[in-house]
C-alpha positions in Angstrom: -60.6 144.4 39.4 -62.0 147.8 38.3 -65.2 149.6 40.3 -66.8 152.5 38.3 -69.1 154.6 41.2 -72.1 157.5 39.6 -73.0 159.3 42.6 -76.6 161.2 42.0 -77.8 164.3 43.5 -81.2 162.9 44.3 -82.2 159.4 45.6 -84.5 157.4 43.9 -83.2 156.7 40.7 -82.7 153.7 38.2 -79.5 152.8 36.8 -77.6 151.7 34.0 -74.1 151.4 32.6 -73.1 151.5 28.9 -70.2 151.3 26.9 -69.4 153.2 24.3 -69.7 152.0 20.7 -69.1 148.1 22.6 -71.1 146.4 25.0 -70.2 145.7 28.5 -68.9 142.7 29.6 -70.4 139.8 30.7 -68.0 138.9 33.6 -69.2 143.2 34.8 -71.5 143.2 38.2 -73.7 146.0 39.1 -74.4 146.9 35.7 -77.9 148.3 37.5 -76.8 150.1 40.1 -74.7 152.9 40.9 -71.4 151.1 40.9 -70.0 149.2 38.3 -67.2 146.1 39.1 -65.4 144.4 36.6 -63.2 141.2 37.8 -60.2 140.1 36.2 -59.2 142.9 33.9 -58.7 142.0 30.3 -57.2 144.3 27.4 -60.9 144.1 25.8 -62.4 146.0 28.7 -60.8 149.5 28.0 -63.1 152.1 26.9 -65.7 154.9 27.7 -67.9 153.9 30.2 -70.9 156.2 31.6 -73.7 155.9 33.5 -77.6 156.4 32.8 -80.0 157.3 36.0 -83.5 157.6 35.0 -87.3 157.9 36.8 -90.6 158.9 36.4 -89.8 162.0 35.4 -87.2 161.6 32.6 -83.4 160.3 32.3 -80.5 161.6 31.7 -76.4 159.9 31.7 -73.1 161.0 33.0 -70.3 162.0 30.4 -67.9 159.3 29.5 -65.4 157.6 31.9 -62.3 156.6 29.8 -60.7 153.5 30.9 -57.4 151.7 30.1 -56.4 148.4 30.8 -52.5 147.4 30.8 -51.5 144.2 29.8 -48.3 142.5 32.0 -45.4 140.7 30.3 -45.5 137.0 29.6 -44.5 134.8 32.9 -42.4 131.6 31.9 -43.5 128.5 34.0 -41.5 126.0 32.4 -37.9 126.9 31.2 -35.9 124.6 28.8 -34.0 122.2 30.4 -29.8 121.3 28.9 -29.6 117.9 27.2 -27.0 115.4 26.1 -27.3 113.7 22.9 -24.9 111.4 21.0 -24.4 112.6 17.7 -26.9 112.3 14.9 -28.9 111.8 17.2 -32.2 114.3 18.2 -32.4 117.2 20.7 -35.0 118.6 22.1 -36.0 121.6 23.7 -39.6 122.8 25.6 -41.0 126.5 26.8 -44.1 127.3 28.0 -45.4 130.8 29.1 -48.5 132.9 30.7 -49.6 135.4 28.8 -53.0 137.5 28.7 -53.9 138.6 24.9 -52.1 137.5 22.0 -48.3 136.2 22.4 -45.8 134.5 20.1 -42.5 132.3 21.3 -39.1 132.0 18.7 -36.0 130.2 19.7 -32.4 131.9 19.5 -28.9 130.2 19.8 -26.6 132.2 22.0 -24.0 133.7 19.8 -25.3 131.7 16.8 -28.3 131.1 14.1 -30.3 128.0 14.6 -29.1 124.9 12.6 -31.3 123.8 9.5 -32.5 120.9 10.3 -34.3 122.2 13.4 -38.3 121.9 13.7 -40.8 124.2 15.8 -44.2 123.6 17.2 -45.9 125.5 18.9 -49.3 124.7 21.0 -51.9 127.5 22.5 -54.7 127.0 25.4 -56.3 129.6 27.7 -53.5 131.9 28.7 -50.7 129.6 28.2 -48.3 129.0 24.8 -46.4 126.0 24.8 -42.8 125.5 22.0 -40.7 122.3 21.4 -37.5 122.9 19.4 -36.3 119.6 18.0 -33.1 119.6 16.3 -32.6 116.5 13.7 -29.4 114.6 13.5 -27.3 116.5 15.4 -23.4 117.1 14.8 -20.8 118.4 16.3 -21.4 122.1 15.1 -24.9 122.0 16.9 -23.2 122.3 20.2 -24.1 125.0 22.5 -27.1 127.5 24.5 -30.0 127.5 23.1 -33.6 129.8 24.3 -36.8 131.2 23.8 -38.3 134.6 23.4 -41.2 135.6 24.8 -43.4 138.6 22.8 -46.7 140.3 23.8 -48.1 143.8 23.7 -46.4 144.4 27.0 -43.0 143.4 25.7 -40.8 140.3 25.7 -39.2 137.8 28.1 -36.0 135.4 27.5 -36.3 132.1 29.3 -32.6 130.6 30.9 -30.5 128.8 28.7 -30.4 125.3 28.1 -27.1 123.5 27.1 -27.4 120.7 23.9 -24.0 118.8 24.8 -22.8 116.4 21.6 -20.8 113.8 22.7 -18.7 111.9 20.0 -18.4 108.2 19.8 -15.7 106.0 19.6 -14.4 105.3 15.6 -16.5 102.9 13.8 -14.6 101.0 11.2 -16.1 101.6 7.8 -14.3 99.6 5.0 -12.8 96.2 6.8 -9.6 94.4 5.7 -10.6 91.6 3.3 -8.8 88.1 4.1 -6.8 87.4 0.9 -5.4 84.8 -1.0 -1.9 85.2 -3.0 0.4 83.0 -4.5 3.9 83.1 -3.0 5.9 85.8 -4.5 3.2 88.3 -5.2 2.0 91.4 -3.5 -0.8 91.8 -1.6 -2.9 95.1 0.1 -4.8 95.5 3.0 -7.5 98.3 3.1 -9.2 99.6 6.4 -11.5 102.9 6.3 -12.8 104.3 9.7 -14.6 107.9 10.8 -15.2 109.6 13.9 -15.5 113.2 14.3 -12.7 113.8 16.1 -8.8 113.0 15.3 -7.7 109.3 14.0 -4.9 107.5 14.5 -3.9 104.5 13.0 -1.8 101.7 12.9 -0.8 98.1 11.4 0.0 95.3 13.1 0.4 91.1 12.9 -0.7 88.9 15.8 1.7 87.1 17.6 4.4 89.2 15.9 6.0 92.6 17.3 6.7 94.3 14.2 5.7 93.9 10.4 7.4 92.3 7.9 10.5 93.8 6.1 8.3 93.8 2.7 5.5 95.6 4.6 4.6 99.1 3.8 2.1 101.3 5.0 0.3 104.1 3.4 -2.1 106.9 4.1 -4.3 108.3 1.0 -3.7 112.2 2.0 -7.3 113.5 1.6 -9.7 113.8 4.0 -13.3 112.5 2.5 -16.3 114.6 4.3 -18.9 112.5 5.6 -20.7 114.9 7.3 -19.9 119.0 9.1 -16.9 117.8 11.9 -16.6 114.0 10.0 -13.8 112.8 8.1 -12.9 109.4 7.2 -9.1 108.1 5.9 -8.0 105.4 3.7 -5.5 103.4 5.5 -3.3 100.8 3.7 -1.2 97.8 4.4 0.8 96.9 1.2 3.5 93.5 1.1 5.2 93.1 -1.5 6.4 89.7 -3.1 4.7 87.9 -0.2 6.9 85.1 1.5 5.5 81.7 2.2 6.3 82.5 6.1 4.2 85.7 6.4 1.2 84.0 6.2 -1.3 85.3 9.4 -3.3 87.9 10.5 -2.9 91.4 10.3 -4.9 94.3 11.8 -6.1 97.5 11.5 -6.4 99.8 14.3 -8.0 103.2 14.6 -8.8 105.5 17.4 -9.7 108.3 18.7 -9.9 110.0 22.2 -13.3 107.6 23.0 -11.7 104.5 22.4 -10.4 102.1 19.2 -11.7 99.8 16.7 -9.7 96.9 15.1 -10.2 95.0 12.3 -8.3 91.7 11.0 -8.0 89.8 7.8 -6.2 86.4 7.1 -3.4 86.5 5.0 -3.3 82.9 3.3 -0.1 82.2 0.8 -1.2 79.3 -1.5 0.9 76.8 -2.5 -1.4 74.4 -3.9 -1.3 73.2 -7.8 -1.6 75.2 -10.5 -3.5 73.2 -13.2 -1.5 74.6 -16.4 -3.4 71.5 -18.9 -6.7 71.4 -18.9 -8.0 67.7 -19.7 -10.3 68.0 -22.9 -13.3 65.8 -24.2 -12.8 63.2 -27.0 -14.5 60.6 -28.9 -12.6 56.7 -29.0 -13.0 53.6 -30.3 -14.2 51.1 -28.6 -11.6 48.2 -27.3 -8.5 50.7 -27.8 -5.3 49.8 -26.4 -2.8 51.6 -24.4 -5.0 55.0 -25.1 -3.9 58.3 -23.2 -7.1 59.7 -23.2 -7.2 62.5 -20.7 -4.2 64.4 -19.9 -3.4 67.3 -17.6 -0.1 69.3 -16.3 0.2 70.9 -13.4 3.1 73.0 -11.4 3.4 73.5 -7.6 5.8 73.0 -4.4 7.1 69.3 -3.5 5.0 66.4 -4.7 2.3 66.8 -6.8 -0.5 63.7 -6.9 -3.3 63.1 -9.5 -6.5 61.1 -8.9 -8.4 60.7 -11.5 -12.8 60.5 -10.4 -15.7 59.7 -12.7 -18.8 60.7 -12.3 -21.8 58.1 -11.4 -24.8 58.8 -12.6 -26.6 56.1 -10.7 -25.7 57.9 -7.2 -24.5 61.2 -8.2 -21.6 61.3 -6.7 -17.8 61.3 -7.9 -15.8 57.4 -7.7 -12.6 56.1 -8.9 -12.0 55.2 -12.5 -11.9 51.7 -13.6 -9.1 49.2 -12.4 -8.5 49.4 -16.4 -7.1 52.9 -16.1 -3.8 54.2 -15.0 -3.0 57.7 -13.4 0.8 59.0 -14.3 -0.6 61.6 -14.2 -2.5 61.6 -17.2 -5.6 58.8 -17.9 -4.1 55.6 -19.6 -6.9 53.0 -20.5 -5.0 49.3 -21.4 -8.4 48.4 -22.9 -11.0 51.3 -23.9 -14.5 49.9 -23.5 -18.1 51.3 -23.6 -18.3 51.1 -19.9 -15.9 53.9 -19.7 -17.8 56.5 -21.3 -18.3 59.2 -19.3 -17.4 62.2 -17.3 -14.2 62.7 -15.6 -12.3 65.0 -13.4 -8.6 65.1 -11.8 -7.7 66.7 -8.4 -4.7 67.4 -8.1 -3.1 67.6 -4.9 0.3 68.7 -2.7 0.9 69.0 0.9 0.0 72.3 0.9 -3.7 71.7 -0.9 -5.5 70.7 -3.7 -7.2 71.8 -7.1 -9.5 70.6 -8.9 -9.4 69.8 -12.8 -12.4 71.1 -15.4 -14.5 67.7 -16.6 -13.8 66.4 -19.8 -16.3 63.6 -21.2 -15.0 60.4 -22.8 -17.2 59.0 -25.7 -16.9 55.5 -27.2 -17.9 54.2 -29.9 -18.2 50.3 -32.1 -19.5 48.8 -29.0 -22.7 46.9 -28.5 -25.2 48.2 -25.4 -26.5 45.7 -23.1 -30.2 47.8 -22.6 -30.8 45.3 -19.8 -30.0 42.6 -17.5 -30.7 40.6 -14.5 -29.2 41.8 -11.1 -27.9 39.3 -8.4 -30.2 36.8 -8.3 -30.7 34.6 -5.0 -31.5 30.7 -5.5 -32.2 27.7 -3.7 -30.6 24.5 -4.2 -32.2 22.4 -6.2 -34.7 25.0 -8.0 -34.5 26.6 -11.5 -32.7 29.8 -12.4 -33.4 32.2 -15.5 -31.0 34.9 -16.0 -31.4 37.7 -19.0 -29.7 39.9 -21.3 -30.6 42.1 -23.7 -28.2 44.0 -26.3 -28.4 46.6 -28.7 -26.1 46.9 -31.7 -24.1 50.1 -32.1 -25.6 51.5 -35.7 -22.2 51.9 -36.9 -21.3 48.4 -36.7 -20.8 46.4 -39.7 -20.6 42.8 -38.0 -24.1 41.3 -36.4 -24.3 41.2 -32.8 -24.2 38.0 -30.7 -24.2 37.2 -27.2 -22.6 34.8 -24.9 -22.8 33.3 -21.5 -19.6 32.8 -19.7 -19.3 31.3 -15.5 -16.1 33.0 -14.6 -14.1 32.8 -17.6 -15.8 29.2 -18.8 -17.8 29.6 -21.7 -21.1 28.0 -21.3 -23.3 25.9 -24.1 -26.0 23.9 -23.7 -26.0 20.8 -22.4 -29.7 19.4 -23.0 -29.3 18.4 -18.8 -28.5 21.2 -16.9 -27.7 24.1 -19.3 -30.2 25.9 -21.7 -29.1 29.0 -23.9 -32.0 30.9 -25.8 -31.8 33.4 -27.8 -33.7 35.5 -29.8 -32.2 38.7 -32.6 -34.8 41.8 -33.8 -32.6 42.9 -37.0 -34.4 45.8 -37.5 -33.9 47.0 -34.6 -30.3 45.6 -34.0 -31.3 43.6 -30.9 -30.6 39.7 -29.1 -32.8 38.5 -26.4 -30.7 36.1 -24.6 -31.7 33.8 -22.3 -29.4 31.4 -19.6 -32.0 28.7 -17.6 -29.6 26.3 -15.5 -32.4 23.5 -13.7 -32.1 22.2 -10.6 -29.2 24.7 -9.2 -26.2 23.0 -6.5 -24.5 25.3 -4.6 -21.1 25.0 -6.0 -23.2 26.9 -9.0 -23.6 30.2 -7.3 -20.7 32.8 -8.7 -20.6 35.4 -11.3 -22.1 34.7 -14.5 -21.0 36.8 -17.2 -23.5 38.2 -20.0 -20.8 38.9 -23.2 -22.1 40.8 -26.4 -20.4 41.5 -29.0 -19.9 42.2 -32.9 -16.2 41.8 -33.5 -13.8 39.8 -31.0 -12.2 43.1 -30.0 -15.5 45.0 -29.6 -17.5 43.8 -27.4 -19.4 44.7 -24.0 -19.8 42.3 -20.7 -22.3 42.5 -17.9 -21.7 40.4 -14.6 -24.8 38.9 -12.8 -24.0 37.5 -9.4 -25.8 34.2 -8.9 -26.2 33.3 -5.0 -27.2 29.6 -4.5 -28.6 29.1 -0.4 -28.3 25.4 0.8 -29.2 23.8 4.2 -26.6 22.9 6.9 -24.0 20.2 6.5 -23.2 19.2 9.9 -20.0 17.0 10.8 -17.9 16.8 13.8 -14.0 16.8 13.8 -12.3 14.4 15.5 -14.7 12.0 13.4 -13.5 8.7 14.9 -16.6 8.1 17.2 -16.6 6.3 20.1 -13.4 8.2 21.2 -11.5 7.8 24.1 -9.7 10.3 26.5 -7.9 10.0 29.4 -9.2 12.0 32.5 -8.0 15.2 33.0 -6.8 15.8 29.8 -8.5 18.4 27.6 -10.0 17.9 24.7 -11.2 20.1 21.4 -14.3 19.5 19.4 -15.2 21.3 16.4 -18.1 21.7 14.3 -18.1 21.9 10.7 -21.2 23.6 9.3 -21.5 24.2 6.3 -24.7 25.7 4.1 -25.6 29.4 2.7 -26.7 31.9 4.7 -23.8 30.9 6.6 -25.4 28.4 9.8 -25.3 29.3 13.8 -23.5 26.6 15.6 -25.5 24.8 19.1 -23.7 22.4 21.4 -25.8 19.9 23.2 -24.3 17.2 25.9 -26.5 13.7 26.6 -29.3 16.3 24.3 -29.4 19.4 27.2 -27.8 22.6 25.6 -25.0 23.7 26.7 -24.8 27.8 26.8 -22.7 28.9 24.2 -22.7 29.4 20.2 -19.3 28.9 19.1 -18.1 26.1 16.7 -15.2 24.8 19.3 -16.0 23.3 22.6 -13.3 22.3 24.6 -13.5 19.7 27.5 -11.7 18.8 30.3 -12.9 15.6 31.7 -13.0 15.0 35.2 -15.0 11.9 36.1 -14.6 8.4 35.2 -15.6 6.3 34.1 -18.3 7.9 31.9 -19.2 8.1 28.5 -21.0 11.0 27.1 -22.6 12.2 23.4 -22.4 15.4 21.7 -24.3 16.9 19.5 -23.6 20.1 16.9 -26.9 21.1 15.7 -26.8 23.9 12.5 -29.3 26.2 11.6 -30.2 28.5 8.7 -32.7 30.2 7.3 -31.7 28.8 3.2 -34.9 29.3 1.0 -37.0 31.1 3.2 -37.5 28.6 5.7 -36.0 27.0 9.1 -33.3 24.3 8.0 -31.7 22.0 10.8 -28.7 19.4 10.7 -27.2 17.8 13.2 -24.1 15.6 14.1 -23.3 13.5 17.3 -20.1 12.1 18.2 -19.3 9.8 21.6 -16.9 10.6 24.0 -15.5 7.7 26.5 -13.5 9.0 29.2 -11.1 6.5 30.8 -9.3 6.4 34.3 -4.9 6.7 34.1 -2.9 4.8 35.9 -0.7 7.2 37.8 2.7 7.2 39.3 3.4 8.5 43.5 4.7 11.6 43.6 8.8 12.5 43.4 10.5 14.7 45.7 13.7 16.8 45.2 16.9 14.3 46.6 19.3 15.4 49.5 21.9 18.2 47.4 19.9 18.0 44.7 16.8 18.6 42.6 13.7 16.5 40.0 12.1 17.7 37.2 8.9 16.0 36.3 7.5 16.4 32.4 4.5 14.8 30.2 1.9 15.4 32.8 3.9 12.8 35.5 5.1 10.5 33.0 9.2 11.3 32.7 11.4 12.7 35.0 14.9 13.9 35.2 17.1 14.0 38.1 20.1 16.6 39.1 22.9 16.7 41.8 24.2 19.8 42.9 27.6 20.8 42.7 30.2 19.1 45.0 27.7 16.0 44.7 27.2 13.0 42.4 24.8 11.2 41.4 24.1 7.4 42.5 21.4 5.9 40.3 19.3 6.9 36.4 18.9 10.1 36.0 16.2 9.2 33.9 12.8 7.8 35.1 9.5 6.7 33.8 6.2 6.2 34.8 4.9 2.4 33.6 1.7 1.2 34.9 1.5 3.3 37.9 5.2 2.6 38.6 8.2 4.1 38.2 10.9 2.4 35.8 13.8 2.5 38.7 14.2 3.8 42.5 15.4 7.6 42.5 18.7 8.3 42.6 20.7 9.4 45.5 23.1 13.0 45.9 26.9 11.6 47.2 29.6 14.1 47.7 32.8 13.9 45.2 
């Protein structure tokens, strides 16, 4: 605070302060009276000041008071603080300062200039100047003490130094090992690239194996390739050399560093599989050839080497087995070449060790007539009428006309005027026969495969099989037939139903008409009651035509008492063997002892044929 004081020889006086060539300041108190006060003291308040006393009489000022205000150095209130960053990453440093009138901040590194990728901003408010130093991706070289400067009219001030610590991180594994796949005999290399800013080491190895192979070699390439200031990465190669059939596994690269290690492992695979050395090539055939190699292929590889030959399906998309016509040895043998073997065809070829898989070739054939349509598996029922049809096109380089015929099996069919009719219809122009088979009032012995066979020549021709289901009701009979029938009490005995129809019937038992729990064609019985006679009934159902069908079949069962023999027990010194259910027995004397009687009894209305024998010593 300054305080200017005019002291006048008289009393009585006004006053007034001035400055010169400026105006006082606002913050100044007493301007109007003999002493002047200016609080907080800034460098703009220096100058003359004088004072000016006036009254009625006149006025007249005081010479020129020459003030100076000094301006104090900045004051730091917040230093920079040390930081630790990972490298590339960002550091950053903050200062801020009190300073009255104008002052500026820069940033120093101890012993060092700042890096280049570092970035300044600086903020101002009332008496205060805020910096931030950030440093962008920060290496190794950025390391060390870093501070700010401090600059006003007074002078300067250095804040403390803060520390920017780099740590390095552990190696990070650039270029990985790729798994590979080699023949046996050839050689084989393993690549691995890693950085870190600090020293690498590196080294090979195989799982589940202490040391490489014998073939193994490992090689360094000798150049250092900069990444970044304080960064180097190295090549680091694994090579084997005519690769054995046993060295298949993993192998690994490692690389570290003081921080830690990184590893990397690729699969070594050694592939014995086929080697297709024939290709199979597309070709055009005639139609009803004989005994044609069409397709053929060669292959080498280790042991046994299997072909199976695929053709495509165009109706599900998907890859099947050739016809039954065809043989694999290993090339594609047709015994008879027909139009139904056009297509496209494949061979995988396949070892122990894995398989291959050929390129598709495309058999075309030629000569033969096309059946453009037919019916599928038709579904009858007995006694009703069924239509089946065919329609061919001729192949336009045939030179005989085309016909069509109706085979069952391999029985050629004709019209009968009863129960076979044979239409048929031929468009010349456009080489076509509509064909037509109608057999009336179907049985079921008729259901079977019905063969539509068109053809221009004997040898060329093309066949179509419709399946032809007939469905009939039950046929219900019961086995043993003989009804009444008689059985003896006790015994067991086996009935079984025979039903017969299409959809195949389920099988009901029923004794004296209530059912008995079960669904099975046999029912056995063990009679225990007499006497009695009882009925059973087999009752078959389907569902033949779309509707409930029912048979059924009874049979009578008498069940009879048997006269029964008493009981035998062992003789004294020796022993009785009783067979066909108490009927026979056979008697035996232990050694030292004969036997006094038959040995050999039976069982004749309720008695025995002879008293039992008796055990007499020798």
């Amino acid at each position: 605070m300054l305080s200017v004081k005019c002291l006048p020889l008289f009393t009585n006086f006004n006053y007034s302060w001035e400055m010169k060539n400026d105006k006082v300041s606002s913050r100044a108190q007493g301007v109007n009276t003999g002493v002047l006060t200016i609080a907080n003291l800034k460098p703009e308040d220096s100058g003359e000041y004088r004072c000016v006393m006036s009254n009625s009489t006149g006025k007249i000022a005081s010479g020129y008071a020459l003030i100076t205000v000094k301006v104090a150095l900045p004051v730091i209130i917040k230093q920079p603080k040390s930081t630790v960053v990972e490298i590339h990453g960002t550091a950053t440093f903050e200062c801020t300062a009190r300073s009255y009138g104008f002052a500026s901040i820069t940033w120093k590194r101890l012993n060092s200039e700042l890096p280049l990728t570092v970035n300044v901003t600086v903020t101002k408010s009332l008496n205060e100047i805020t910096s931030v130093l950030r440093i962008d991706k920060v290496i190794g070289f950025y390391k060390g003490s870093y501070y700010c400067v401090i600059t006003n009219s007074a002078g300067f001030v250095n804040s403390t130094f803060a520390k920017c610590v780099v740590t390095v991180p552990c190696p990070e594994m650039i270029i990985t090992p790729s798994p590979a796949k080699v023949r046996p005999r050839a050689n084989v290399t393993f690549s691995c690239l890693a950085w870190s800013y600090s020293g690498l080491v590196y080294r090979w190895n195989r799982i589940n194996y202490s040391i490489l192979p014998t073939n193994a070699s490992v090689s360094f390439q000798d150049k250092s390739l900069p990444i970044d200031a304080g960064c180097f990465a190295t090549v680091y190669e694994l090579t084997i050399s005519h690769v054995q059939v046993m060295q298949e596994g993993r192998y690994c690269c490692v690389a570290s560093n003081e921080c830690g290690s990184v590893t990397e492992c690729a699969w070594l695979e050694v592939d014995t599989s086929p080697i297709i050395t024939v290709q199979p090539k597309s070709g055009t055939y005639k139609h009803r050839s004989r005994h044609l190699e069409v397709l053929r292929i060669a292959a080498t590889g280790v042991g046994v080497i299997r072909y199976q030959w695929q053709k495509f399906d165009t109706t599900n998309s998907s890859w099947i087995a050739p016809s039954l016509k065809a043989r694999t040895t290993p090339n594609l043998i047709f015994r008879v070449l027909t139009q139904e073997d056009e297509g496209t065809y494949r061979c995988v070829v396949s070892n122990d060790d894995g398989s291959v898989v050929s390129d598709n070739a495309t058999i075309t054939v030629y000569g033969a007539p096309i059946i453009t349509y037919s019916s599928a598996g038709v579904v009858a029922f007995e006694g009703t009428k069924v239509t089946l049809i065919c329609n061919a096109t001729n192949d336009v380089d045939a030179i005989h006309p085309l016909q069509i015929s109706w085979y069952n099996g391999t029985q050629l069919l004709k019209s009968d005027g009863q129960h076979i009719a044979i239409y048929t219809t031929n468009n010349s122009t456009a080489h076509q026969v509509f064909s037509l088979l109608i057999l009336e009032s179907v049985n079921h012995t008729d259901g079977g495969e019905y063969v539509c066979h068109a053809f221009n020549h004997p040898l060329c021709y093309t066949e179509k099989t419709i399946n032809l289901t007939v469905e009939y009701a039950p046929k219900v009979s019961i086995d043993p037939i003989r009804s009444p029938y008689m059985v003896d009490v006790g015994k067991r005995l086996l009935l079984y139903c025979i039903a017969e129809g299409l959809p195949v019937p389920t099988v009901q038992w029923y004794e004296n008409n209530l059912l008995i729990p079960q669904q099975s064609s046999q029912l056995y019985l063990v009679p225990t009651v007499t006497p009695r006679t009882t009925v059973y009934t087999c009752e078959g159902r389907n569902n033949a035509g779309n509707m409930e069908n029912i048979a059924r079949a009874n049979t009578t069962i008498i069940i009879k008492e048997v006269n029964r023999c008493s009981p035998l027990s062992d003789p004294v010194n020796g022993k009785v063997f009783v067979f066909t259910e108490g009927k026979t027995a056979i008697f035996t004397c232990d050694d030292g002892f004969v036997r006094r009687g038959s040995s050999f009894l039976q069982c004749i209305n309720g008695a025995w044929s002879s008293p039992p024998p008796k055990c007499q010593p020798l």
